[in-house]
C-alpha positions as CSV (number, residue, x, y, z in Angstrom):
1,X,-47.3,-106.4,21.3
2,X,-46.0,-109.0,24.1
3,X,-41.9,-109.4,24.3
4,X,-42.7,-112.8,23.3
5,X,-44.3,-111.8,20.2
6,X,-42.1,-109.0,19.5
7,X,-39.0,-111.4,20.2
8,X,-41.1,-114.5,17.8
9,X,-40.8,-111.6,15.4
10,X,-37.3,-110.7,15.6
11,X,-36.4,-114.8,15.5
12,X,-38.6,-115.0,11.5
13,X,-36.9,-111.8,10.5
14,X,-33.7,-112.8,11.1
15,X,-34.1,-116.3,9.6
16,X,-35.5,-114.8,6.8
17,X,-32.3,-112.6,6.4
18,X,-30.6,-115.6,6.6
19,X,-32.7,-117.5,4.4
20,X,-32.1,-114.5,1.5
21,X,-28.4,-114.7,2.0
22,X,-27.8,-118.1,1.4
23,X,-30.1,-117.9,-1.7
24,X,-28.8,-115.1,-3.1
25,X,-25.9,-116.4,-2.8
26,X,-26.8,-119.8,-5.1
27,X,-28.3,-117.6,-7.5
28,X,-25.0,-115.8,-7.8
29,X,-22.7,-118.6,-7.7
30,X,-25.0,-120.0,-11.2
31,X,-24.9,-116.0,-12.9
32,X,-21.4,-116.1,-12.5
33,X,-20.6,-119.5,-14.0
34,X,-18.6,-120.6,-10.6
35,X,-21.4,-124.0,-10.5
36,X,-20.5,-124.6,-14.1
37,X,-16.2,-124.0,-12.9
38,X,-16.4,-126.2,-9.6
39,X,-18.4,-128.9,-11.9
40,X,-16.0,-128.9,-14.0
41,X,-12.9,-128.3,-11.8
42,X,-13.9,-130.3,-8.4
43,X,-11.5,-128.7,-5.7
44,X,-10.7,-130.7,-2.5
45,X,-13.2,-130.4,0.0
46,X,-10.3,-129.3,2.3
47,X,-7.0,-127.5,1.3
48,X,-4.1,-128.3,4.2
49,X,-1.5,-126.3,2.4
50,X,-0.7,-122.8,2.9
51,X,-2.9,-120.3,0.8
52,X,-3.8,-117.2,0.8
53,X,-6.9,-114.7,0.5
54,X,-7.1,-113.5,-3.2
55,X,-7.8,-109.8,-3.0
56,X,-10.0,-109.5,-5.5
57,X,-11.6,-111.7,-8.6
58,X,-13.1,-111.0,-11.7
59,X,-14.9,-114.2,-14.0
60,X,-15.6,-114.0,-17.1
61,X,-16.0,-111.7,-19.8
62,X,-18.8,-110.0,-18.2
63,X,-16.6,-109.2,-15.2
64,X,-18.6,-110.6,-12.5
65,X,-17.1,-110.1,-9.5
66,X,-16.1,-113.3,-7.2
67,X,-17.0,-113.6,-3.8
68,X,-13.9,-113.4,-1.0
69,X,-11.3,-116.2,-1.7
70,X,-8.7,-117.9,-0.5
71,X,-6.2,-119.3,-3.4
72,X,-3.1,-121.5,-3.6
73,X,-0.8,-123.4,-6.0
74,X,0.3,-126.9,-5.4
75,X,1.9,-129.3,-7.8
76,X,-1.5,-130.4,-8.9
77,X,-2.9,-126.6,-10.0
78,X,-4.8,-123.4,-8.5
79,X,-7.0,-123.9,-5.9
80,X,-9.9,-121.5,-4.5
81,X,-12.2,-121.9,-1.8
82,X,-14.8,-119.0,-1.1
83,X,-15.0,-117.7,2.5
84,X,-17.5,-119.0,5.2
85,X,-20.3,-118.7,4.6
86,X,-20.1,-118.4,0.9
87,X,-18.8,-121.6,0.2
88,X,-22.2,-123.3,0.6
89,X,-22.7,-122.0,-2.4
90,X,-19.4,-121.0,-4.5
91,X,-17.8,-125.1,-4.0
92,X,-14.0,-125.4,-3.9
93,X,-12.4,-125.2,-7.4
94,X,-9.1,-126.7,-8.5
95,X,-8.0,-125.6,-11.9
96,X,-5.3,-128.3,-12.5
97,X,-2.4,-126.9,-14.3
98,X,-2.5,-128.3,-17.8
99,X,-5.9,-126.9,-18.1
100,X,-4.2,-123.4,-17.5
101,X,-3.3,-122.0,-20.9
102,X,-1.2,-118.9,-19.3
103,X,-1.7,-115.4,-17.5
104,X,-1.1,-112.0,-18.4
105,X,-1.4,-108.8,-17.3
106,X,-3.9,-106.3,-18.5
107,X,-6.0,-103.4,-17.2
108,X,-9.6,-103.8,-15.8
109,X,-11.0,-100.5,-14.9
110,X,-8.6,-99.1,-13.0
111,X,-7.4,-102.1,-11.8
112,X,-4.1,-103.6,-13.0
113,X,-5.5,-107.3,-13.3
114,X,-3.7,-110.5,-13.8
115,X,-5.9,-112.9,-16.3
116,X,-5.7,-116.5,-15.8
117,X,-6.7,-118.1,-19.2
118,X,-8.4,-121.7,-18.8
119,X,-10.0,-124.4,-20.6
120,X,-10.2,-125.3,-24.1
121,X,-8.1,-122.6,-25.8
122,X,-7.8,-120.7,-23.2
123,X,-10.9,-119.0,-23.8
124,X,-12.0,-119.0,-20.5
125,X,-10.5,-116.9,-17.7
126,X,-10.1,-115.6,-14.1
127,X,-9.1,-112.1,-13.3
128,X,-7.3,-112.2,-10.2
129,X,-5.9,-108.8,-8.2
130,X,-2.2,-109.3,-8.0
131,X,-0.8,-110.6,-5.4
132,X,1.5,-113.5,-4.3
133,X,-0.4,-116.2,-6.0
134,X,-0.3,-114.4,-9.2
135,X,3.4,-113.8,-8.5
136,X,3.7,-118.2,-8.2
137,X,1.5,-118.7,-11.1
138,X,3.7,-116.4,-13.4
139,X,6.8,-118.0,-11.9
140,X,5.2,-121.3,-12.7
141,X,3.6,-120.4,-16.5
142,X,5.6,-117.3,-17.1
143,X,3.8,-114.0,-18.2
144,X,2.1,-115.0,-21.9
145,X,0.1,-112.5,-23.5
């Protein structure tokens, strides 16, 4: 096999890898529900005020696990955007805050987990590591079991 060739070869593979991450990725943002969340809860398509990376996130009931985030709190609600390159997929979400039943703490494996509870009821939720965007959103809503 020529360099060429062997270099040609290298180029597909790694497209290919590229190709399977980014649609792996898609397929994981609709298992999860986070399509279904960001249609439901647009989020800017830029965030200028100061957030941080969320250091770990649980959705669901099923506990499927989030991909990296950054969150903040404004006066308008939560807001997450996945990391690059993930957000192709996983679109910025803004969970406005009457929308927000409450949060509480609870234990999720070993993890001590605060629960963001959502939507109609509050039957929807976001685990979220604690952190100091749990710490403003149970300033903000208090700590509701």
């Amino acid at each position: 096999m020529s360099i060429g060739a062997a270099l040609l070869l290298l180029a597909a593979l790694a497209a290919f890898g590229v190709f399977i991450l980014f649609a792996m990725s898609f397929v994981f943002a609709a298992l999860t529900g986070w399509r279904t969340l960001a249609r439901r809860y647009p989020g800017p398509a830029r965030f200028t005020g100061a957030r941080e990376r969320v250091n770990g996130a649980v959705l669901g009931d099923w506990g499927w696990n989030a991909p990296p985030l950054f969150g903040a709190a404004d006066d308008a609600g939560i807001v997450f955007h996945a990391v690059p390159p993930f957000g192709i997929a996983f679109r910025p979400v803004r969970l406005p805050w009457p929308a927000i039943a409450g949060v509480s703490r609870r234990t999720y494996l070993f993890f001590d987990v605060a629960e963001v509870r959502y939507g109609e009821g509050g039957r929807s939720k976001i685990g979220l590591v604690p952190g100091t965007l749990v710490e403003t959103l149970e300033a903000r809503l208090g700590n509701k079991n």
